[in-house]
C-alpha positions, 0 to 999 in steps of 0.5 A: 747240221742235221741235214749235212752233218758239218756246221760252221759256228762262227765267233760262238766263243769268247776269243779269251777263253780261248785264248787261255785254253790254247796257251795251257793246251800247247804245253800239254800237247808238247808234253804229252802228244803221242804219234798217232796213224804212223806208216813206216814212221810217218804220222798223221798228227800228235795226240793227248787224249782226256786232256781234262785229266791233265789241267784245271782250266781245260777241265773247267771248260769242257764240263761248262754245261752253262756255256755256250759250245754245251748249249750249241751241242744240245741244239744239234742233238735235240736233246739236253741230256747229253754227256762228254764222251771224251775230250783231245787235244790235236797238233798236226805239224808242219810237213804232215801228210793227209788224216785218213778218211774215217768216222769217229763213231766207227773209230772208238767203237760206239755202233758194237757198245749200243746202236742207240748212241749218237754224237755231236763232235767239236774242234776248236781251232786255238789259233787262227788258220786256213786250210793250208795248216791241215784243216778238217774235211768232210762229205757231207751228208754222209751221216745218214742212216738211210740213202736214195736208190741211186745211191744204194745201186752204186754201192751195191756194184762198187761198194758204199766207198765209191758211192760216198765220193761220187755222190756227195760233196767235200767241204773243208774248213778255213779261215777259221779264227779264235772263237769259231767251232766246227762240228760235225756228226760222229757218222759224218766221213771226214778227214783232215788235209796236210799241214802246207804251211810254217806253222803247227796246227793246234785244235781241241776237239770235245766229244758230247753224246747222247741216246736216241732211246729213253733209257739212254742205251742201258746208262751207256750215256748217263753221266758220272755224276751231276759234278761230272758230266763225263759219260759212263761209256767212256770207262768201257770204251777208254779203258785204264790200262789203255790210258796208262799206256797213252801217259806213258808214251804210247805211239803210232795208234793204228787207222781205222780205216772204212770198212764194209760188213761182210753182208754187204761185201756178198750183196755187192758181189751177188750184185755185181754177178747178176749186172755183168750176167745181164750185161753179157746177154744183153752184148750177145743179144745184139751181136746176135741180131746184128750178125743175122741181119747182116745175112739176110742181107747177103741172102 
Protein backbone atom coordinates (compact mmCIF):
# COMPACT_ATOMS: atom_id res chain seq x y z
CA UNK A 1 0.00 0.00 0.00
CA UNK A 2 2.73 2.36 1.04
CA UNK A 3 4.64 1.76 -1.91
CA UNK A 4 1.92 1.56 -4.68
CA UNK A 5 -0.90 3.43 -3.09
CA UNK A 6 -3.62 0.35 -3.93
CA UNK A 7 -4.28 -2.63 -1.89
CA UNK A 8 -6.47 -5.41 -2.19
CA UNK A 9 -7.69 -6.92 1.12
CA UNK A 10 -9.35 -10.16 0.48
CA UNK A 11 -12.15 -11.67 2.82
CA UNK A 12 -11.04 -8.93 5.75
CA UNK A 13 -14.70 -8.69 6.61
CA UNK A 14 -17.57 -10.69 8.01
CA UNK A 15 -19.62 -11.42 4.42
CA UNK A 16 -22.95 -10.93 7.15
CA UNK A 17 -22.01 -7.88 8.21
CA UNK A 18 -21.76 -6.96 5.15
CA UNK A 19 -24.38 -8.37 4.11
CA UNK A 20 -26.65 -6.57 6.17
CA UNK A 21 -25.11 -3.24 5.43
CA UNK A 22 -25.69 -3.76 1.85
CA UNK A 23 -29.37 -4.57 2.29
CA UNK A 24 -29.95 -1.05 4.24
CA UNK A 25 -27.54 0.62 1.65
CA UNK A 26 -29.43 -0.30 -1.35
CA UNK A 27 -32.59 1.43 0.05
CA UNK A 28 -30.87 4.33 0.89
CA UNK A 29 -29.05 4.73 -2.47
CA UNK A 30 -32.52 4.51 -4.04
CA UNK A 31 -33.88 7.00 -1.83
CA UNK A 32 -31.46 9.20 -1.61
CA UNK A 33 -28.62 8.82 -4.46
CA UNK A 34 -28.17 12.09 -6.17
CA UNK A 35 -26.45 12.23 -10.12
CA UNK A 36 -23.20 13.07 -9.92
CA UNK A 37 -20.16 14.32 -12.62
CA UNK A 38 -23.14 14.70 -15.35
CA UNK A 39 -22.35 16.19 -19.46
CA UNK A 40 -24.92 17.04 -21.15
CA UNK A 41 -27.36 14.95 -18.87
CA UNK A 42 -25.09 12.16 -18.68
CA UNK A 43 -23.77 10.89 -15.12
CA UNK A 44 -20.88 8.93 -14.11
CA UNK A 45 -22.73 7.31 -11.03
CA UNK A 46 -25.22 7.98 -8.04
CA UNK A 47 -24.19 9.24 -4.78
CA UNK A 48 -25.40 9.49 -0.68
CA UNK A 49 -23.19 11.38 0.76
CA UNK A 50 -22.56 10.90 5.16
CA UNK A 51 -24.63 7.88 4.97
CA UNK A 52 -24.25 7.29 8.83
CA UNK A 53 -26.43 10.14 9.23
CA UNK A 54 -29.03 8.30 7.47
CA UNK A 55 -29.16 4.61 9.17
CA UNK A 56 -28.17 3.10 12.48
CA UNK A 57 -26.59 0.01 11.19
CA UNK A 58 -24.44 2.08 8.63
CA UNK A 59 -23.37 4.37 11.37
CA UNK A 60 -22.74 1.38 13.98
CA UNK A 61 -20.20 -0.04 11.15
CA UNK A 62 -18.35 2.78 9.95
CA UNK A 63 -17.44 4.29 13.75
CA UNK A 64 -16.49 0.52 14.79
CA UNK A 65 -12.61 1.37 15.69
CA UNK A 66 -12.49 -2.47 17.31
CA UNK A 67 -13.33 -3.84 13.81
CA UNK A 68 -11.09 -4.95 11.55
CA UNK A 69 -11.45 -2.53 8.36
CA UNK A 70 -10.48 0.63 11.26
CA UNK A 71 -7.80 -1.62 12.34
CA UNK A 72 -6.51 -2.41 8.77
CA UNK A 73 -7.07 1.48 8.22
CA UNK A 74 -4.62 2.44 11.17
CA UNK A 75 -1.72 -0.17 9.67
CA UNK A 76 -1.85 1.59 6.32
CA UNK A 77 -1.58 5.01 8.02
CA UNK A 78 1.07 4.08 10.65
CA UNK A 79 -0.98 5.58 13.02
CA UNK A 80 -3.87 5.10 15.61
CA UNK A 81 -5.16 8.31 15.64
CA UNK A 82 -7.09 8.46 13.01
CA UNK A 83 -10.65 10.04 12.43
CA UNK A 84 -13.67 9.37 9.56
CA UNK A 85 -13.41 12.18 7.15
CA UNK A 86 -16.64 11.02 5.46
CA UNK A 87 -18.59 7.99 4.86
CA UNK A 88 -20.74 7.42 0.83
CA UNK A 89 -22.24 5.16 -0.47
CA UNK A 90 -21.80 4.77 -4.59
CA UNK A 91 -24.17 3.10 -7.19
CA UNK A 92 -23.14 3.09 -10.68
CA UNK A 93 -25.76 1.71 -13.09
CA UNK A 94 -25.73 -0.07 -15.86
CA UNK A 95 -24.93 1.69 -19.25
CA UNK A 96 -22.93 4.29 -17.15
CA UNK A 97 -19.79 5.52 -18.71
CA UNK A 98 -16.26 5.74 -17.32
CA UNK A 99 -15.30 8.14 -13.48
CA UNK A 100 -13.12 10.49 -14.64
CA UNK A 101 -9.85 10.33 -13.50
CA UNK A 102 -9.34 12.26 -10.18
CA UNK A 103 -7.54 12.20 -6.73
CA UNK A 104 -9.69 12.36 -3.72
CA UNK A 105 -7.62 14.33 -1.46
CA UNK A 106 -7.68 17.06 -4.48
CA UNK A 107 -11.59 16.42 -5.00
CA UNK A 108 -12.89 17.68 -1.28
CA UNK A 109 -10.29 19.93 -0.99
CA UNK A 110 -7.83 18.62 2.17
CA UNK A 111 -4.13 20.09 0.42
CA UNK A 112 -5.79 24.02 0.37
CA UNK A 113 -7.51 23.13 4.41
CA UNK A 114 -3.66 21.67 5.94
CA UNK A 115 -0.75 20.33 3.79
CA UNK A 116 -0.27 18.12 6.69
CA UNK A 117 -3.21 15.66 6.29
CA UNK A 118 -3.23 12.40 4.57
CA UNK A 119 -5.84 9.57 4.01
CA UNK A 120 -6.43 5.93 3.59
CA UNK A 121 -9.56 5.43 1.33
CA UNK A 122 -12.15 2.06 1.53
CA UNK A 123 -14.62 0.91 -1.01
CA UNK A 124 -16.52 -2.10 0.17
CA UNK A 125 -17.98 -3.94 -2.99
CA UNK A 126 -21.83 -4.88 -1.44
CA UNK A 127 -22.18 -7.58 -3.79
CA UNK A 128 -19.84 -9.64 -5.43
CA UNK A 129 -18.52 -8.34 -9.03
CA UNK A 130 -15.95 -8.15 -11.90
CA UNK A 131 -14.87 -5.60 -13.68
CA UNK A 132 -17.14 -5.30 -16.36
CA UNK A 133 -19.80 -3.55 -13.40
CA UNK A 134 -17.47 -0.52 -13.44
CA UNK A 135 -14.85 -1.30 -10.77
CA UNK A 136 -12.32 1.05 -9.35
CA UNK A 137 -8.68 1.67 -11.31
CA UNK A 138 -5.76 3.05 -10.32
CA UNK A 139 -2.09 4.07 -11.25
CA UNK A 140 -0.06 2.96 -9.07
CA UNK A 141 2.40 4.62 -7.51
CA UNK A 142 0.99 8.00 -8.12
CA UNK A 143 0.74 8.95 -4.34
CA UNK A 144 4.09 10.11 -4.15
CA UNK A 145 5.08 13.25 -2.99
CA UNK A 146 8.45 12.91 -4.65
CA UNK A 147 9.35 11.53 -8.24
CA UNK A 148 12.79 10.29 -10.14
CA UNK A 149 14.48 12.45 -12.71
CA UNK A 150 12.75 10.62 -15.76
CA UNK A 151 9.90 11.21 -14.27
CA UNK A 152 10.15 15.02 -13.60
CA UNK A 153 11.91 15.57 -17.09
CA UNK A 154 8.72 14.46 -18.69
CA UNK A 155 6.58 16.69 -16.83
CA UNK A 156 8.37 19.32 -17.23
CA UNK A 157 7.96 19.08 -21.26
CA UNK A 158 4.44 17.61 -21.35
CA UNK A 159 3.07 18.04 -18.37
CA UNK A 160 2.72 15.50 -14.88
CA UNK A 161 -0.59 14.12 -16.78
CA UNK A 162 1.57 12.56 -19.45
CA UNK A 163 4.03 11.63 -17.19
CA UNK A 164 1.59 9.81 -14.65
CA UNK A 165 0.06 7.43 -17.79
CA UNK A 166 3.32 6.68 -19.38
CA UNK A 167 5.24 5.86 -16.51
CA UNK A 168 3.09 4.26 -14.38
CA UNK A 169 0.91 1.14 -14.36
CA UNK A 170 -2.94 0.88 -14.24
CA UNK A 171 -4.45 -1.65 -12.17
CA UNK A 172 -8.19 -2.06 -11.77
CA UNK A 173 -10.44 -4.15 -9.35
CA UNK A 174 -12.15 -7.62 -9.87
CA UNK A 175 -13.53 -10.60 -8.69
CA UNK A 176 -14.19 -8.72 -6.03
CA UNK A 177 -16.58 -10.79 -3.16
CA UNK A 178 -18.56 -10.01 -0.20
CA UNK A 179 -16.19 -9.27 2.38
CA UNK A 180 -13.04 -7.89 0.32
CA UNK A 181 -12.05 -4.25 0.47
CA UNK A 182 -10.05 -2.14 -1.44
CA UNK A 183 -7.99 0.69 -0.78
CA UNK A 184 -6.12 3.21 -1.99
CA UNK A 185 -4.48 6.37 -0.89
CA UNK A 186 -6.10 9.61 -1.22
CA UNK A 187 -3.35 10.92 -3.66
CA UNK A 188 -3.42 7.77 -5.55
CA UNK A 189 -4.85 8.97 -9.31
CA UNK A 190 -7.67 6.81 -9.91
CA UNK A 191 -10.94 6.31 -11.72
CA UNK A 192 -13.73 3.72 -12.18
CA UNK A 193 -14.37 1.73 -15.44
CA UNK A 194 -18.00 1.60 -17.13
CA UNK A 195 -20.69 -0.16 -15.79
CA UNK A 196 -20.85 -3.31 -19.06
CA UNK A 197 -22.87 -5.64 -17.23
CA UNK A 198 -27.01 -6.17 -16.17
CA UNK A 199 -26.31 -5.30 -12.97
CA UNK A 200 -26.17 -1.95 -10.80
CA UNK A 201 -22.70 -1.55 -9.00
CA UNK A 202 -23.23 -0.88 -5.29
CA UNK A 203 -20.12 0.18 -3.05
CA UNK A 204 -19.59 2.11 0.39
CA UNK A 205 -16.37 3.77 0.42
CA UNK A 206 -15.50 5.22 4.19
CA UNK A 207 -12.91 7.95 4.36
CA UNK A 208 -10.25 7.71 7.41
CA UNK A 209 -7.45 10.65 8.21
CA UNK A 210 -4.83 11.25 9.79
CA UNK A 211 -2.05 13.94 10.39
CA UNK A 212 1.74 13.68 9.65
CA UNK A 213 2.30 16.52 12.27
CA UNK A 214 1.94 16.03 16.29
CA UNK A 215 -0.75 18.55 16.55
CA UNK A 216 -2.87 16.92 14.08
CA UNK A 217 -2.99 19.88 11.62
CA UNK A 218 -4.31 22.44 14.02
CA UNK A 219 -7.32 19.88 15.30
CA UNK A 220 -8.25 19.46 11.64
CA UNK A 221 -8.03 15.45 12.20
CA UNK A 222 -8.96 15.61 16.00
CA UNK A 223 -12.32 13.64 16.57
CA UNK A 224 -15.47 14.98 17.58
CA UNK A 225 -15.40 13.22 20.28
CA UNK A 226 -14.56 9.66 21.89
CA UNK A 227 -18.24 8.41 20.87
CA UNK A 228 -17.67 10.21 17.65
CA UNK A 229 -14.94 9.53 15.62
CA UNK A 230 -15.91 11.72 12.82
CA UNK A 231 -13.20 14.24 12.06
CA UNK A 232 -13.36 18.16 12.98
CA UNK A 233 -12.28 18.97 9.27
CA UNK A 234 -15.29 17.39 8.10
CA UNK A 235 -17.73 20.34 9.12
CA UNK A 236 -15.22 22.90 7.38
CA UNK A 237 -14.86 20.74 4.17
CA UNK A 238 -18.73 19.51 4.08
CA UNK A 239 -20.54 22.41 5.16
CA UNK A 240 -24.36 22.21 6.23
CA UNK A 241 -26.01 24.27 3.88
CA UNK A 242 -24.12 22.11 1.00
CA UNK A 243 -25.44 18.79 2.75
CA UNK A 244 -29.08 20.37 2.91
CA UNK A 245 -28.89 20.90 -0.28
CA UNK A 246 -27.48 17.17 -1.34
CA UNK A 247 -30.77 15.69 1.12
CA UNK A 248 -33.04 17.80 -0.78
CA UNK A 249 -32.01 16.61 -4.35
CA UNK A 250 -29.02 18.20 -5.51
CA UNK A 251 -27.42 16.82 -8.68
CA UNK A 252 -24.94 16.90 -11.30
CA UNK A 253 -21.79 17.85 -8.85
CA UNK A 254 -19.05 19.18 -11.13
CA UNK A 255 -15.58 17.04 -12.08
CA UNK A 256 -12.73 18.00 -10.42
CA UNK A 257 -10.56 17.07 -13.02
CA UNK A 258 -6.40 16.97 -12.85
CA UNK A 259 -4.96 20.06 -12.77
CA UNK A 260 -1.69 21.87 -13.00
CA UNK A 261 -0.46 24.75 -10.74
CA UNK A 262 0.44 27.68 -12.55
CA UNK A 263 4.16 27.50 -11.49
CA UNK A 264 4.32 24.41 -12.97
CA UNK A 265 2.35 25.18 -16.20
CA UNK A 266 5.27 28.18 -16.71
CA UNK A 267 8.41 25.54 -15.53
CA UNK A 268 6.81 23.46 -18.22
CA UNK A 269 6.72 26.11 -20.82
CA UNK A 270 10.07 27.84 -19.92
CA UNK A 271 11.05 24.05 -20.45
CA UNK A 272 9.73 23.23 -23.41
CA UNK A 273 11.38 26.68 -24.68
CA UNK A 274 14.65 25.98 -23.70
CA UNK A 275 14.24 22.06 -25.48
CA UNK A 276 12.77 23.23 -28.90
CA UNK A 277 15.54 26.22 -28.71
CA UNK A 278 18.41 23.33 -28.21
CA UNK A 279 16.82 21.26 -30.72
CA UNK A 280 16.74 23.82 -33.61
CA UNK A 281 20.34 24.51 -33.05
CA UNK A 282 21.19 21.14 -32.83
CA UNK A 283 19.07 20.47 -36.56
CA UNK A 284 20.91 23.46 -37.83
CA UNK A 285 24.32 22.60 -36.60
CA UNK A 286 24.00 19.39 -38.57
CA UNK A 287 22.71 20.59 -41.66
CA UNK A 288 25.27 23.09 -41.52
CA UNK A 289 28.31 20.88 -41.39
CA UNK A 290 26.47 18.27 -43.92
CA UNK A 291 25.95 21.40 -46.32
CA UNK A 292 29.84 22.02 -45.95
CA UNK A 293 31.10 18.77 -46.48
CA UNK A 294 29.01 18.27 -49.29
CA UNK A 295 31.19 21.53 -50.99
CA UNK A 296 34.16 20.50 -50.42
CA UNK A 297 33.44 17.61 -52.07
CA UNK A 298 32.47 19.62 -55.25
CA UNK A 299 35.45 21.81 -54.65
Amino acid sequence: FRKGGWFLSRQLLATDEVRTVAATLEDLLSEHGRRAFGDEGEKEVRFTFAVHELDRTVADFVSKQSGSLWQQAARFAGTEELCVLMDRGFAKDPGDPETHWHRDDEAVGIPALHGGIRTVHAWIPLKAMGKELGTLRYLIGTHRREYEWYEQLLASLWGWEFAWFATSRTEQDDALELGDVAWHDGFTLHSAGSNQGQQVRNGLAISYAYCVYPDRCRGATQRVSAENPACRATDVLFDKTWKERHRKGENDYSKNMIAEPFENQLMRFIFRSIAGALAGLGIHAVVTRFGSQKDQKTD
